[in-house]
C-alpha positions, 0 to 999 in steps of 0.5 A: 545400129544404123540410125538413118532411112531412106525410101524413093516415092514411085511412079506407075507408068503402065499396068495401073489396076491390072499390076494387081493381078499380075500385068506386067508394068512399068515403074519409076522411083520418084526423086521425092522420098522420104526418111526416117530417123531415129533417136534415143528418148528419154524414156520406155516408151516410142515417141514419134513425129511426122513432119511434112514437106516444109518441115511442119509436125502434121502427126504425133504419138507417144506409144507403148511398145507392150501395148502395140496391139492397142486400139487407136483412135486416131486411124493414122496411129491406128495404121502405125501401130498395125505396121509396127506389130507387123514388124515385131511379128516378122522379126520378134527381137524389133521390140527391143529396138522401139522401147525408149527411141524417137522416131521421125519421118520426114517427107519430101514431097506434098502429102497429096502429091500420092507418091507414096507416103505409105509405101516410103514408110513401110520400107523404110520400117522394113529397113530398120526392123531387117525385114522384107518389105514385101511380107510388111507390106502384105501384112499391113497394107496388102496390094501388088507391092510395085511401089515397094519396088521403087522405094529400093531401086535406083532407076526405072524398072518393069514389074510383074506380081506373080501367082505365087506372090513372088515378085520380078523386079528387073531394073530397065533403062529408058532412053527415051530421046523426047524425054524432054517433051513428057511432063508429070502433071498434079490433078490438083487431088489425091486420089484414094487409092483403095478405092480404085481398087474397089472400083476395078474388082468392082468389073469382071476380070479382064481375059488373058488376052488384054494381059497380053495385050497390055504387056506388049505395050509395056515392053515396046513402050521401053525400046521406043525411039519415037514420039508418034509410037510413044503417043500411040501406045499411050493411047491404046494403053489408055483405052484399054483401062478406060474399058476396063474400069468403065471409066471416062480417059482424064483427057477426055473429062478435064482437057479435050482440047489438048492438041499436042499429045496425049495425057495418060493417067497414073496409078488410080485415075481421077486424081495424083499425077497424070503423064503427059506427052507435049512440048514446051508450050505444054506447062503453059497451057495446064497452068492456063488451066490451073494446074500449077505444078507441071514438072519435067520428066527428068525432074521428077526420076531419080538421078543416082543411088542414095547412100 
């Protein structure tokens, strides 16, 4: 049995909120992940351990694999339980596999980082269980499963959830010859994602024509050449989810005088990570500001498969 797992974190570059119901978008597996070991315990019951970033224990539960549909008060547990049972539902002979193992993660990036502690888990539980991490995701977290997609794939990819819940996942190659002028830029907060979501079916559903819309911009976003088309398009991106979220563009709110390029938020707006197009006074100019952690581009993608 293999005793080790890993899982890429994920970037949204396009289709934020609308991926849900079906825009097409463009994500990119982080370099940042997190894995998942197991070993045997001394005893009948799943003793499991969660370590941060710098190597620090910030959860701990000792669980009763009979017992897994048990409430817990503690929600993190409460959430491991719900995703452990989805495996043994999905694939019965998993249960066999909990009894008398030690079980921990270990992250790679900040927790509030928000690049997907949850969906770096789910596969990774998928991995282990021989499950489909999409079916695991929709029984224990539900959403468009785009994060799920980075956590396997070995570079950059254009995403669509369709009607029937299947998913098209085509890997895209971004050569983007300003690449070394684009930063990812921490807000210094993590943003819930679930409520952003609330927020945007919160709104009426966007027409068929601001699909459209925002798909050309995805897809020339991937064959531009140029910075000037690069900006613009992030521009009317922006503009079109301000609309429909009805809410104010980040570099309007917190940075109206940046004057070199554009900041496009990431994902649920107002916190995580916003991209941003530049140069290379950019970094000084958000750390002048106080936010401290600007990383590069090629930095923060993935440079190869991991074994």
């Amino acid at each position: 049995m293999q005793s080790s797992f890993h899982s890429n974190g994920k970037l949204l570059l396009t289709g934020e909120y609308m991926v849900l119901d079906g825009a097409l978008a463009l994500a990119v597996p982080s370099a940042y992940g997190q894995r998942l070991q197991i070993k045997d315990n001394s005893n009948k019951q799943l003793h499991w351990k969660s370590f941060n970033k710098d190597g620090n224990l910030w959860f701990t539960a000792d669980i009763d694999v009979d017992r897994l549909d048990q409430t817990a008060t503690d929600p993190v547990e409460e959430k491991l339980r719900k995703l452990l049972l989805s495996c043994v539902r999905l694939n019965p002979d998993f249960k066999e596999q909990l009894a008398g193992k030690e079980v921990q993660t270990h992250l790679e990036f900040p927790r509030d980082w928000g690049l997907g502690s949850s969906s770096t888990l789910i596969n990774n539980l998928a991995q282990w269980a021989a499950v489909n991490p999409f079916e695991l995701l929709d029984l224990g977290f539900g959403g468009s499963g785009y994060d799920i997609a980075c956590a396997f794939s070995d570079g950059p990819i254009s995403y669509r959830k369709n009607p029937d819940n299947s998913r098209t996942i085509t890997p895209v190659a971004i050569d983007w010859p300003f690449a070394d002028q684009l930063y990812f830029v921490h807000l210094n907060q993590k943003m819930d994602s679930k409520l952003g979501i609330q927020r945007y079916r919160s709104q009426n559903m966007p027409d068929p024509g601001v699909f459209s819309t925002l798909d050309h911009i995805t897809e020339a976003l991937i064959k531009t050449t140029t910075k000037n088309e690069f900006d613009r398009l992030l521009n009317e991106h922006e503009s079109i989810i301000a609309r429909v979220i009805d809410q104010l563009r980040i570099q309007t709110t917190l940075f109206p005088d940046y004057q070199d390029g554009v900041i496009k938020s990431l994902g649920a707006w107002g916190g995580d990570f916003v991209m941003v197009s530049g140069n290379e006074k950019s970094p000084d100019y958000f750390k002048s500001k106080g936010f401290n952690t600007v990383i590069p581009f090629w930095d923060m993608l993935i440079k190869k498969p991991r074994s």
